[in-house]
Structures are given as C-alpha cells and as structure tokens.
C-alpha positions in Angstrom: 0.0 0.0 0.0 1.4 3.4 -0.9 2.3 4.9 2.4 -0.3 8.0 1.3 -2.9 6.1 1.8 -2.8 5.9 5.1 -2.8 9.2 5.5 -6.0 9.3 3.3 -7.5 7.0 6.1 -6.7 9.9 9.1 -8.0 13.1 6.6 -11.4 11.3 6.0 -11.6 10.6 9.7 -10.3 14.5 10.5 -13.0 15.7 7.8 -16.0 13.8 10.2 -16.4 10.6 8.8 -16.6 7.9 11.7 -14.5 5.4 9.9 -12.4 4.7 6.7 -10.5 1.9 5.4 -8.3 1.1 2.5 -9.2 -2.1 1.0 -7.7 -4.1 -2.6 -10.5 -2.9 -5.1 -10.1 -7.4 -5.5 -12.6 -6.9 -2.4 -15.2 -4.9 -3.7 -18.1 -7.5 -4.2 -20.4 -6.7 -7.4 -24.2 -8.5 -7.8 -26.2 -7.7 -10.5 -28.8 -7.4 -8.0 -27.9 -4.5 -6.7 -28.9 -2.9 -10.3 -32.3 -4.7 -9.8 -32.7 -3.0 -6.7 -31.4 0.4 -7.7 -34.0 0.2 -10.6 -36.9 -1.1 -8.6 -36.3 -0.6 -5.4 -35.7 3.1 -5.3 -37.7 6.5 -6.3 -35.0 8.3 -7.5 -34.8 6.1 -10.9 -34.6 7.9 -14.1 -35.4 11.3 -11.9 -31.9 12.7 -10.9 -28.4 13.2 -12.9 -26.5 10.8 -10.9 -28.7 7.5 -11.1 -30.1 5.6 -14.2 -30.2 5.1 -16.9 -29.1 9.4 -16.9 -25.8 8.5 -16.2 -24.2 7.5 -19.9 -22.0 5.2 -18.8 -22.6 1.5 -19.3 -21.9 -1.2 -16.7 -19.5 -2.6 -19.0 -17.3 0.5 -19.5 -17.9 1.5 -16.0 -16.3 -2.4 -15.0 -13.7 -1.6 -17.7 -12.6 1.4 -15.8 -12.9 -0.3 -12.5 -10.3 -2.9 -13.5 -7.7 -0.3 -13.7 -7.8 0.7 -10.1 -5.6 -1.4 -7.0 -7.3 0.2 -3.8 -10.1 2.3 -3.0 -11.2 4.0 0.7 -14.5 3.0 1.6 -15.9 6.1 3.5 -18.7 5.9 6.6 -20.8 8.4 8.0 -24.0 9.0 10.1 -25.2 11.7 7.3 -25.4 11.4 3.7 -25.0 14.7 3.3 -21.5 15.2 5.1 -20.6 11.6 3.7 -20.6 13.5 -0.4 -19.0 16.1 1.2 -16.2 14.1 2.6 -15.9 11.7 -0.4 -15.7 14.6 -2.8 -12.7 15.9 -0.8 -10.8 12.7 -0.2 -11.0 12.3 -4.0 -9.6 16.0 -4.7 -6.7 14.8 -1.9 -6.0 12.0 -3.6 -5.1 13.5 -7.1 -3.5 16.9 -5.1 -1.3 15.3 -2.3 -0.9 11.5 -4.0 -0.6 12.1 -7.5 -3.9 9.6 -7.8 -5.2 11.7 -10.9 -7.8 9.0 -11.9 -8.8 9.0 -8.3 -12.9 8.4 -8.3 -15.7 8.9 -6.0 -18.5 7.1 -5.5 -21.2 8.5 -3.3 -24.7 8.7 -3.3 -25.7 12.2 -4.3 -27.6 14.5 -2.2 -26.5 17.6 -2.8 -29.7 19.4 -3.8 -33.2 18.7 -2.1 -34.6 18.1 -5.9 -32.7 17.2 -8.5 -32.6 20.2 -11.6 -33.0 16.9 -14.0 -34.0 17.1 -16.8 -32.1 21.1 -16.7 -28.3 21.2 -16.2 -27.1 20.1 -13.0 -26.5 22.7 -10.6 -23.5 21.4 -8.8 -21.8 18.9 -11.5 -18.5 19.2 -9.2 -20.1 17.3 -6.5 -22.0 14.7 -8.3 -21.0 11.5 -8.5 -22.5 8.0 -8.8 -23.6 6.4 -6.1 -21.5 2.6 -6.0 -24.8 0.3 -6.6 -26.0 2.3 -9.6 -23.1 0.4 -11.3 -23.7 -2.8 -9.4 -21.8 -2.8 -6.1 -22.8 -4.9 -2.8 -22.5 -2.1 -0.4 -23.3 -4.5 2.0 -21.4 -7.2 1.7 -18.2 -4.7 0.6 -18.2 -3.8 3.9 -19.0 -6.7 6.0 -15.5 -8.1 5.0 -13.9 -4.8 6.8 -15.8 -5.5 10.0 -17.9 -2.6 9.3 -21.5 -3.1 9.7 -25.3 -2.5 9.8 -26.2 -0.8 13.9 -29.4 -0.9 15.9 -30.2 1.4 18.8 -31.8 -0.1 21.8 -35.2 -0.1 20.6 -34.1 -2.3 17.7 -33.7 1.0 15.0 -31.9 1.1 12.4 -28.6 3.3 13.3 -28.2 6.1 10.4 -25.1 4.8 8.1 -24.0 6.1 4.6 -21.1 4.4 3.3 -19.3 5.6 0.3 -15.7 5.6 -1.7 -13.2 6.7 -3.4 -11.5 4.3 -6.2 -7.2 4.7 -6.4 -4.9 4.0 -8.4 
C-alpha cells in the first residue's frame, strides 16, 4: 500500500467521517442485483443526474474502468450529506497530495433537495454516482472490513451512509 494512503484514512476521519479503510478494489463485491434493486427498489430512478439510466456510462465501460484501479477508501458516516461532502474531498486529496489523478468517488448524491433533471445540473462538481447504480454490494463490501449494519436499543436502524473513493 502506498504509504499515502494511510494518510487518506486519518483526513477522512479529520473531515468527520466515523471510519475509513483502504481495501484491494479485489474486495469490492459486485451483484447484479444491486442494479435490480437500484431500478426497482428506489424513487429516485430515471429522476436525478447521478442514477439511471441518466448517467451514460454502461456497466461494462464503467467495469472496464474499475479494472484499472488497485485500492479504494471505503468512506462511513451517520449523514449522507457530510458523507458526499467528505468523499468529494478525499477524491480532490488524492489526485492533489498522492498524485492519484484517476482518483474516483462514489457517493450517493444528495447535494440538492430536488434534483434540476431534466435542466443542467446545478452542482456537476459534487456529483458523483452512487456505487450500486453500477452494481456494487454495499453491504457485503463492507461486511468483509468489519464494518457493519447498527441498531439502537429499541431495535432502530442506526443512520449509516457508506461511500468511496477508487485509487490507483
């Protein structure tokens, strides 16, 4: 691992999220699935820039570009919001301070309330995918790491946003 990327690990903690790893991309599980569920499972379908079919990228050129990448930092935070935020920032880091200039992120966007689709989007430098529009396990990425689903006492689900950052 480049020593860097350590260092990656303590920003994204510094910036507020409540945990980040670097894992071998080799680790990042993908289920066709998770497509099925992003397309009917979820309301924001076809309605905002960063989900599809509005994002013009294929799976397969999407897993062609995935190939090239060794590591990625998987990101967690209690706020979707912040966790965008974060992501965004770790991916600037990485191509500023660690000469990763392919570096991606994935993250689910939030930025606006609604998105401006079908109009321009209003804040193209923070969009990004999020990682199961192009097929990734969130879930079962991160149960590997030891990071997983919480309750609160009442049996609630704990709020968790996980997203990431691919490297090169």
């Amino acid at each position: 691992m480049k020593s860097g990327f350590k260092s990656l690990v303590k920003k994204a903690l510094a910036l507020g999220a409540s945990e980040a790893k670097i894992i071998d991309t080799a680790a990042i599980v993908f289920d066709s699935r998770s497509f099925l569920k992003c397309r009917f499972g979820c309301n924001r379908w076809g309605r905002y820039w960063t989900c599809p079919p509005n994002l013009e990228l294929s799976p397969e050129i999407f897993q062609d570009a995935f190939d090239q990448y060794s590591k990625a930092i998987i990101i967690k935070t209690t706020d979707p919001y912040e966790g965008q935020e974060i992501t965004v920032k770790m991916e600037k880091e990485a191509m500023i301070a660690h000469n990763c200039m392919m570096a991606f992120a994935m993250a689910l966007c939030v930025w606006c309330e609604e998105c401006a689709y079908p109009e321009p989007c209003r804040h193209p430098q923070m969009a990004r995918p999020s990682m199961d529009a192009y097929g990734i396990d969130i879930g079962k990425t991160v149960e590997s790491l030891g990071l997983k689903v919480e309750f609160d006492e009442k049996g609630g689900l704990l709020p968790c946003w996980y997203s990431m950052v691919l490297l090169e």
